[in-house]
N, C-alpha and C positions, 0 to 999 in steps of 0.2 A: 401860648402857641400862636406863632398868626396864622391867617386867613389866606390862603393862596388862589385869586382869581383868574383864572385859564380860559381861555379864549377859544382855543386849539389843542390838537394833542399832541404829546409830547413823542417824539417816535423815538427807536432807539438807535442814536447814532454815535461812534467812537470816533472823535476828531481830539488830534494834538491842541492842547489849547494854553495858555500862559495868562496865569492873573496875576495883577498886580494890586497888593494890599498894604498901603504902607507901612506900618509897624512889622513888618514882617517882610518886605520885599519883593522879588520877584517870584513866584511861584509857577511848575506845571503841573498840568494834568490833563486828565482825557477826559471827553464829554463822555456821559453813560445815554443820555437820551436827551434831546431837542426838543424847542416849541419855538414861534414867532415871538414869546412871550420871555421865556426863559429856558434853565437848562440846569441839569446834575454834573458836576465837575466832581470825578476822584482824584482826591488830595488826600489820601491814606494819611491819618496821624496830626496833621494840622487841622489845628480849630480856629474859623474866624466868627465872629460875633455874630448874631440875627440881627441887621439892619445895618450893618457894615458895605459902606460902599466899595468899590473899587473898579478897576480897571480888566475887564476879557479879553484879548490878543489870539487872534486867529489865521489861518494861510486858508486860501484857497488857490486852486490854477484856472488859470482862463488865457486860451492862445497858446498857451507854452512858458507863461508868465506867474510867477508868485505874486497875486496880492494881497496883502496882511488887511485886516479887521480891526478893529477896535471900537467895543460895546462896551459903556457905560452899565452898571448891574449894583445890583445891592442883595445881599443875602437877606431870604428868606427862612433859611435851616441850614442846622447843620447836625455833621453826626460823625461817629468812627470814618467811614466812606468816605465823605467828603462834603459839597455845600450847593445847595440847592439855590440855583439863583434869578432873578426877577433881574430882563432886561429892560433896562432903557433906551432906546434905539436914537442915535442920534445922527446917521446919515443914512441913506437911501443906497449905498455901494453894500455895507455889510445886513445891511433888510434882505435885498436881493438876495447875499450871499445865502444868508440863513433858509431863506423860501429856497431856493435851487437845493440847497441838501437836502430839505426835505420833499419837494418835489420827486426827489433823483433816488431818493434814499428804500 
């Protein structure tokens, strides 16, 4: 089992969200609860690996504007539910975005 280091708490929030896992394609699902760090994605019935990278796809609005997201992540767990995931944060637009949900949330 791994080791899940948290920084922050995870709060609970429902956001649309789209992963992308190769072997498998494009995937949705909803967030169940958030951190700076990471996040619970339900994906009922799909299983993807403990240390499976892949790609998170998110919207948020700002202005009256859809901006999309994209967080690099690797599974931590998984289960019936869905997949527990460990982000990687690789720009400073979807950082922001995450802190304001949880700010706001």
């Amino acid at each position: 089992m791994a080791v899940e280091h948290r920084w922050s708490d995870r709060k609970d929030i429902s956001v649309d969200i789209h992963l992308y896992y190769p072997p498998i394609g494009m995937l949705h699902g909803k967030t169940r609860n958030i951190s700076l760090e990471g996040m619970f994605v339900d994906i009922k019935g799909i299983t993807i690996p403990p240390q499976a990278r892949l790609d998170a796809w998110f919207t948020t609005e700002a202005r009256g504007q859809q901006l999309e997201h994209r967080i690099r992540a690797h599974v931590i767990h998984c289960c019936d539910e869905g997949v527990g995931l460990m982000l990687q944060h690789a720009g400073h637009r979807a950082f922001d975005a995450l802190r304001y949900m949880l700010n706001t949330a």
